[in-house]
C-alpha positions in Angstrom: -34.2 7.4 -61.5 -32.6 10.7 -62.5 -28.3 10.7 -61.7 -29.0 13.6 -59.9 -31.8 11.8 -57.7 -29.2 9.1 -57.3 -26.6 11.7 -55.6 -29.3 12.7 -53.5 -30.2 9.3 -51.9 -26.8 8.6 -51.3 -25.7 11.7 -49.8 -28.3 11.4 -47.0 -27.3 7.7 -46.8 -24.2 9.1 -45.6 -25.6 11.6 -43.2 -27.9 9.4 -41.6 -24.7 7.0 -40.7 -22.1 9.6 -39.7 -25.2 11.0 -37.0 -25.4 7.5 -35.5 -21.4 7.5 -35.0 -19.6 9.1 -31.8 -17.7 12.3 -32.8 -14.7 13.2 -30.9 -14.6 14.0 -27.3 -18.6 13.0 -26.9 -19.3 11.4 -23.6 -19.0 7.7 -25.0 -15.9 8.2 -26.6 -14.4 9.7 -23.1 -15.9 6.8 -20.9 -13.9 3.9 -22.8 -10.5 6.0 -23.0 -10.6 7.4 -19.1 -9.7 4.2 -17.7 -8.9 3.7 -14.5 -4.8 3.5 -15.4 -5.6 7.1 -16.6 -7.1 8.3 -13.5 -4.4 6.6 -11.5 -1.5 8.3 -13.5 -3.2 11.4 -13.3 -3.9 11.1 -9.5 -0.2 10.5 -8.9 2.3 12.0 -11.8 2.2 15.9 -9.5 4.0 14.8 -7.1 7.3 12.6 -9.4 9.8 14.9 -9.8 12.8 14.5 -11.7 16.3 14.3 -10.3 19.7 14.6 -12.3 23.7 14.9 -11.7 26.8 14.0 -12.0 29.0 11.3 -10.5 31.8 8.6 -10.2 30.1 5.2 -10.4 31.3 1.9 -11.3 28.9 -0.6 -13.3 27.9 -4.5 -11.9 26.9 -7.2 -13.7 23.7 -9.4 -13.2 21.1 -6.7 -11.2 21.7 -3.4 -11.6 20.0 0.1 -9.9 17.9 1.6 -12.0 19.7 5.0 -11.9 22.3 6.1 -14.4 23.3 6.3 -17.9 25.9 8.0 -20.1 29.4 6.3 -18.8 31.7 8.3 -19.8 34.6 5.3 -19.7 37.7 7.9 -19.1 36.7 9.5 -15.8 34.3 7.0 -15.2 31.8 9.8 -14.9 28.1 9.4 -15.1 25.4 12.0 -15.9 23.3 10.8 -13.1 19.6 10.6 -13.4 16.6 9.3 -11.0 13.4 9.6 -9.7 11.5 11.0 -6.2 8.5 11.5 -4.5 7.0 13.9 -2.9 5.9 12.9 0.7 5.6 16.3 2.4 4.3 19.4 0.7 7.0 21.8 2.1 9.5 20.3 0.2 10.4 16.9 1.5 11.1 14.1 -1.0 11.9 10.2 -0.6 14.0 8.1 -3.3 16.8 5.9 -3.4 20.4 6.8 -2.1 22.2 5.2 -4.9 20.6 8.0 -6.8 22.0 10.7 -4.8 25.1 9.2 -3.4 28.0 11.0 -4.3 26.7 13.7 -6.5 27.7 17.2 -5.6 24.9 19.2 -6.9 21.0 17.3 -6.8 19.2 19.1 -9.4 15.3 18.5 -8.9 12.9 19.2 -11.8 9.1 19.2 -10.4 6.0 18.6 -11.7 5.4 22.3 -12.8 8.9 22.5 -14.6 10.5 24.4 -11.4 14.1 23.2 -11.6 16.2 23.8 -7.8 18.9 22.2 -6.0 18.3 19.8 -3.4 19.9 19.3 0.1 20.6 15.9 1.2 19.1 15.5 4.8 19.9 11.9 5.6 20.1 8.3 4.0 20.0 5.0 5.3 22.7 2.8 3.0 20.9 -1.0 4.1 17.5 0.2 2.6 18.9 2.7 -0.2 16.3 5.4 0.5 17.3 8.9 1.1 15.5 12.1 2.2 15.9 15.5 0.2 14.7 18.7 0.9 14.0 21.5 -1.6 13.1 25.1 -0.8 9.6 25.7 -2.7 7.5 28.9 -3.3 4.1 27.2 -3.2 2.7 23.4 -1.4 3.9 20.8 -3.5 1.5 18.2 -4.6 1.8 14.7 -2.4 2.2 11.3 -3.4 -0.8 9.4 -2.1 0.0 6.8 -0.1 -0.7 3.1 -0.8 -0.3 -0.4 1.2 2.1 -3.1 0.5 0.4 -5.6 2.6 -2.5 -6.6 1.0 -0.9 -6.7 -2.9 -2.2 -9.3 -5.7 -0.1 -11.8 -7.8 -0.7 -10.4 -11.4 -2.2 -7.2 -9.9 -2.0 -4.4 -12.3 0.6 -1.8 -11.7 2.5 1.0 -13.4 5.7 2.9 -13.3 6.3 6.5 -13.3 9.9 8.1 -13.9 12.6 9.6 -15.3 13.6 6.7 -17.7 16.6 7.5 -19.6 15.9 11.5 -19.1 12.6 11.3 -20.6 10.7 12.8 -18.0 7.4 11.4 -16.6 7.6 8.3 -18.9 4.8 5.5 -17.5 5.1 2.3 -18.2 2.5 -0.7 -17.1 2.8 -4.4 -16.1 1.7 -6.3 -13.6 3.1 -7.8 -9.9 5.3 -10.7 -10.6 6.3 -11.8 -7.2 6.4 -10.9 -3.5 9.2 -11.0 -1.2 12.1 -11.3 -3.2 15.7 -10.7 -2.3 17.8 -9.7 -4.4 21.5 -9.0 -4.2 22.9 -5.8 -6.6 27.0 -6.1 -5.7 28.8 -7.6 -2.7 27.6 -4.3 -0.6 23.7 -4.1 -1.6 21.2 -6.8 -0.7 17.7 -5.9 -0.7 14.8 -7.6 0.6 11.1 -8.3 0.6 11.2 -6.7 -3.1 8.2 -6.3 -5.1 8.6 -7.9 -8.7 7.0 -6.9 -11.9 7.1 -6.9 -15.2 6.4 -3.2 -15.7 9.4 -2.2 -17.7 11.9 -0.2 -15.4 14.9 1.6 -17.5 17.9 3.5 -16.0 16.4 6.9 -15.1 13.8 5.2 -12.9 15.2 4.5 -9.4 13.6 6.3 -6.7 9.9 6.8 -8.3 6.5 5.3 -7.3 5.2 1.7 -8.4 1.6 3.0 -8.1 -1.7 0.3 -8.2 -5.0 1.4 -10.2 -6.2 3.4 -7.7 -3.1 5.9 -8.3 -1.4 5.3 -4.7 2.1 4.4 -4.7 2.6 0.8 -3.4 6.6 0.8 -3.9 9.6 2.5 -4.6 11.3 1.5 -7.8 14.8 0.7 -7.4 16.3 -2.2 -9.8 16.2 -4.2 -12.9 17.6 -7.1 -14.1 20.2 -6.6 -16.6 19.6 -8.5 -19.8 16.1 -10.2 -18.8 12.9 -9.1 -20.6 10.1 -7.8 -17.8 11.9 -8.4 -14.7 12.2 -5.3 -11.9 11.8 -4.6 -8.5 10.5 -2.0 -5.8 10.9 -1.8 -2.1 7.5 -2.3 -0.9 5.8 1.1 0.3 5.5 0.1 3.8 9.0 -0.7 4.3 10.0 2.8 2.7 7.4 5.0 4.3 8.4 3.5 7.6 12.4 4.4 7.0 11.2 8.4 5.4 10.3 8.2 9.2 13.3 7.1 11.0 15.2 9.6 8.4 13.0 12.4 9.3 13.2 11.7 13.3 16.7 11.6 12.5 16.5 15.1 11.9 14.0 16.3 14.3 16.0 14.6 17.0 19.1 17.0 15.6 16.7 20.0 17.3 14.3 19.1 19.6 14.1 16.7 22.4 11.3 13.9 22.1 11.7 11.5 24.8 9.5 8.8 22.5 9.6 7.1 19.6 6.8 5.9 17.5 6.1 3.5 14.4 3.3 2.4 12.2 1.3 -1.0 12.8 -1.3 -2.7 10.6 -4.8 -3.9 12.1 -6.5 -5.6 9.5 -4.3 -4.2 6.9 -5.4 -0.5 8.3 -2.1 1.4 9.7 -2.7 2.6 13.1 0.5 5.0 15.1 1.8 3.5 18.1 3.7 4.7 20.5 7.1 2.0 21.0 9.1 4.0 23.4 8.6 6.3 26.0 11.2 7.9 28.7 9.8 10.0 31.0 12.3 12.9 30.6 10.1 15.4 33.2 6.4 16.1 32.7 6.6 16.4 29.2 5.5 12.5 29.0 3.2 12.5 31.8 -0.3 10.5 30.7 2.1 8.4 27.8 3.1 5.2 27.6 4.3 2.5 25.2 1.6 0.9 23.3 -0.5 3.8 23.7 -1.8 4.3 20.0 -1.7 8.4 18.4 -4.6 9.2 16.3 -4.4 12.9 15.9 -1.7 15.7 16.1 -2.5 19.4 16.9 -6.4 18.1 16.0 -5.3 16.5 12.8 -5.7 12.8 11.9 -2.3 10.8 11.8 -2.4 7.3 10.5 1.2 6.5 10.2 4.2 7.3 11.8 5.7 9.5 9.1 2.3 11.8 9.5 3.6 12.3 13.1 6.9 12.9 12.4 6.0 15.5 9.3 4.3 17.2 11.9 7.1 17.9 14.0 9.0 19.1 11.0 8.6 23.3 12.0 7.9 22.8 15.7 10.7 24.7 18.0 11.9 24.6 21.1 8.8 25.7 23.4 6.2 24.7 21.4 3.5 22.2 22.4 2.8 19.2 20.1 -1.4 18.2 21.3 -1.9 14.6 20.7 -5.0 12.6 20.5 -4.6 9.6 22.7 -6.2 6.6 22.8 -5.0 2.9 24.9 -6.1 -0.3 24.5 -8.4 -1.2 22.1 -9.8 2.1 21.9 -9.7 3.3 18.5 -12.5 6.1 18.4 -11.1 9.6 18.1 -14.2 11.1 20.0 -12.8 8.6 22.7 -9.1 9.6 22.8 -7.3 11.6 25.7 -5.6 14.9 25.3 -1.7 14.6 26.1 0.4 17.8 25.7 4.3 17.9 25.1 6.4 20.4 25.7 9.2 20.7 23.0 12.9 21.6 24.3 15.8 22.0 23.0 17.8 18.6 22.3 21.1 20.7 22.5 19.8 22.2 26.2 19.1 18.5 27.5 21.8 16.4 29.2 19.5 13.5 27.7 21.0 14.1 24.1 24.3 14.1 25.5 25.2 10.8 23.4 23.3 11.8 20.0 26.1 13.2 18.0 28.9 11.2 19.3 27.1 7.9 20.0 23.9 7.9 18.0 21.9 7.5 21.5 19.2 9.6 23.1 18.8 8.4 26.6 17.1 8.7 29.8 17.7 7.8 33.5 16.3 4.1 34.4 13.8 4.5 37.0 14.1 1.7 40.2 11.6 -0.2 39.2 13.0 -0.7 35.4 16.5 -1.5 36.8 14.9 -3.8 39.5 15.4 -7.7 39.1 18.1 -6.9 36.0 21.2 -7.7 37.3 23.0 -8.0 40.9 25.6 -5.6 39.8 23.8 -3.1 38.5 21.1 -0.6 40.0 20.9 2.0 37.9 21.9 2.9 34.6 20.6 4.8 31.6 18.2 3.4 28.9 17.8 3.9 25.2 15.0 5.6 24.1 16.2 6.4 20.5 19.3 5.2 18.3 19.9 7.4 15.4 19.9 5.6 12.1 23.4 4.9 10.4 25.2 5.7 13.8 27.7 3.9 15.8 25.4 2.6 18.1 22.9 1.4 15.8 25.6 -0.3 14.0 26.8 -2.0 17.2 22.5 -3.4 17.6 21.8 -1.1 20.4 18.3 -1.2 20.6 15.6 0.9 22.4 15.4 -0.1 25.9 18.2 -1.5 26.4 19.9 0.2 29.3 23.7 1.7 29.3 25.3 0.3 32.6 28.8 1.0 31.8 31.1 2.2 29.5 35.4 2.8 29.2 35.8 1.3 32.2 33.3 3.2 34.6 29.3 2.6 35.3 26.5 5.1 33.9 24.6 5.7 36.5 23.9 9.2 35.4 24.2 11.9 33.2 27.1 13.6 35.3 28.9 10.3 35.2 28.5 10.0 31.5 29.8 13.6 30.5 32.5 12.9 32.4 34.0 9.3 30.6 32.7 11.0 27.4 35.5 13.8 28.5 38.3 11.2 29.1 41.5 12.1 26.9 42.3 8.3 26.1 39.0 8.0 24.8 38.8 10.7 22.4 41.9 9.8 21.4 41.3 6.2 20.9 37.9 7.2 19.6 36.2 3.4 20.5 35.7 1.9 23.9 33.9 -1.1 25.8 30.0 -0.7 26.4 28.3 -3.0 29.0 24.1 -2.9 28.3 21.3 -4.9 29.8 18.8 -6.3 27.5 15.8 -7.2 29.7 17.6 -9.1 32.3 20.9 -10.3 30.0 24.3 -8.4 30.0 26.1 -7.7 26.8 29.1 -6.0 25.7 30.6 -4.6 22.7 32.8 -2.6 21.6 31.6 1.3 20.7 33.4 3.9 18.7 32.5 7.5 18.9 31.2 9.1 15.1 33.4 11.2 13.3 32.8 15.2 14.3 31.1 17.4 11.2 
């Protein structure tokens, strides 16, 4: 056999073999790299955005938030850094206070590289979540929204943040524990923590946990310092059901709702129910507690933060249509039509306690206030509490009913503009509350919230 022949033979040895082999980007190839951690990331990673600032912080040891870097030891100034998510494409977006707390100017990157400033709409300190707001030229991308309540020992999950100002960084692990409390410093304690082993850095407070299906099943919030693989998130449910107090907190600022609503799980599907209902006029009429909301203004709800989002641009004199449906009724071609009104919470005498008390209320009808007490026939009861208010941290609780307070009963609205008018009590700025809880009396003592 000639050298040359040789060549040949092995030159279409070599063809033959690199045919049979995948080339780059063929369909094989693509299959075994698009795993389902890829599709999840990609599902999810639109709507992380990227939060940064400056601030005065001072460093615990043991478990630390999972927020800030660069101490500069001096001033004991921080370049700030965190993580949120988007829950409401107008421009609403949920991570942890800790991230946010104290800084002057919240700069939020988004997904698209728009950089803005963020405004701080309200916080609840006991579950370190917080609610921004950003103004925003197009919808923002949403996170979708996972469970907590049906999550896997060893389950795969993944991180997605701003770890040490590298943007967007994911890292994977799986669920460690449920359940977990964990205390940060002598004025943090969380609890019912997720724990994983996904590695969580400074940088990374405030962004999603997410499963394999790319829905966020937690908020990641701490670390422990000087362990290998050991973090935490606040379960989804927990925080999806606070973004909702925090934004009812500010709907209840403009308009008057008379209700209050949260999410409950049938067969680990979330279902909105209605917990409280005063009826304030014929705004409420066909409404009652444990009625169950499956649609507002003809569109699907299936937790309580969809109701509340929807409220977010209503005004006063709008009508909010709600699908309806009692019982154990759960088709929507079954449910009832009820149509609220919208007023103004500042033209109401019921929101005469909101800013100074934390209270929305309503006038006891007899047969509430019947059988309660011998000394008391009327009253007024609570049909919201405002979150990080005076009343709430005092455990007033919806339905409870104001029977006195400073010395004089609350029969009425008149009666209760009138104590709140009292020059010894706005100058001694607390005061004894009387309140029956179903049939019990209790007292405490109430102070009124410092004015904006």
């Amino acid at each position: 056999m000639t050298r040359r022949s040789t060549l040949f033979r092995l030159l279409a040895l070599l063809l033959a073999v690199s045919a049979a082999w995948p080339t780059i980007g063929s369909d094989e190839l693509s299959t075994n790299r698009r795993t389902p951690l890829v599709n999840a990331v990609e599902r999810c990673r639109g709507a992380v955005v990227n939060l940064r600032g400056r601030k005065t912080v001072s460093q615990d040891g043991g478990v630390e938030t999972a927020a800030v870097v660069a101490l500069e030891e001096e001033a004991r100034q921080v370049n700030g850094m965190g993580t949120g998510v988007v829950i409401d494409p107008r421009g609403y977006i949920l991570t942890n206070y800790h991230v946010v707390q104290d800084v002057l100017q919240i700069q939020v990157t988004t997904a698209d590289r728009e950089t803005t400033t963020a405004t701080l709409l309200a916080h609840d300190p006991e579950s370190d979540l917080a609610l921004l707001k950003i103004a925003t030229r197009e919808p923002l991308q949403t996170i979708p929204l996972g469970t907590s309540s049906d999550l896997m020992l060893a389950e795969t999950v993944a991180a997605v943040g701003n770890a040490y100002g590298y943007d967007n960084t994911v890292t994977v692990g799986i669920i460690s524990h449920l359940n977990r409390t964990v205390q940060v410093n002598e004025h943090q304690i969380y609890r019912n923590l997720i724990q994983t082993d996904a590695p969580i850095n400074p940088g990374n407070s405030g962004g999603p946990l997410i499963n394999l299906d790319g829905e966020v099943i937690g908020i990641n919030v701490a670390m422990r310092v000087g362990a290998q693989g050991i973090a935490f998130a606040i379960p989804i449910n927990d925080a999806v059901e606070i973004a909702s107090r925090l934004l009812a907190q500010t709907t209840g600022d403009r308009l008057l709702l008379g209700m209050t609503v949260s999410t409950q799980y049938e067969n680990g599907q979330p279902r909105v129910v209605v917990l409280q209902s005063a009826d304030t006029g014929s705004n409420l009429s066909g409404l009652k507690s444990g009625d169950r909301i499956t649609a507002v203004d003809g569109k699907p709800i299936s937790r309580s933060l969809d109701f509340y989002c929807a409220l977010l641009e209503k005004r006063p004199g709008d009508e909010l249509k709600l699908a309806v449906s009692s019982g154990g009724q759960v088709s929507l071609a079954g449910a009832r039509t009820v149509t609220l009104p919208l007023q103004a919470a500042a033209d109401t005498a019921t929101q005469i306690a909101w800013k100074p008390l934390g209270l929305e209320l309503a006038v006891a009808s007899d047969a509430e206030m019947t059988g309660r007490h011998p000394n008391y026939s009327k009253g007024l009861k609570v049909v919201r509490v405002r979150p990080n208010s005076p009343a709430e941290d005092e455990g007033i609780q919806p339905g409870d009913v104001l029977v006195a307070m400073h010395g004089y009963k609350t029969e009425s609205f008149e009666n209760l503009a009138y104590i709140l008018r009292q020059p010894d009590l706005l100058q001694k700025r607390s005061f004894v509350f009387y309140i029956l809880r179903n049939k019990d009396p209790l007292f405490g003592q109430l102070r009124l919230a410092e004015s904006k």
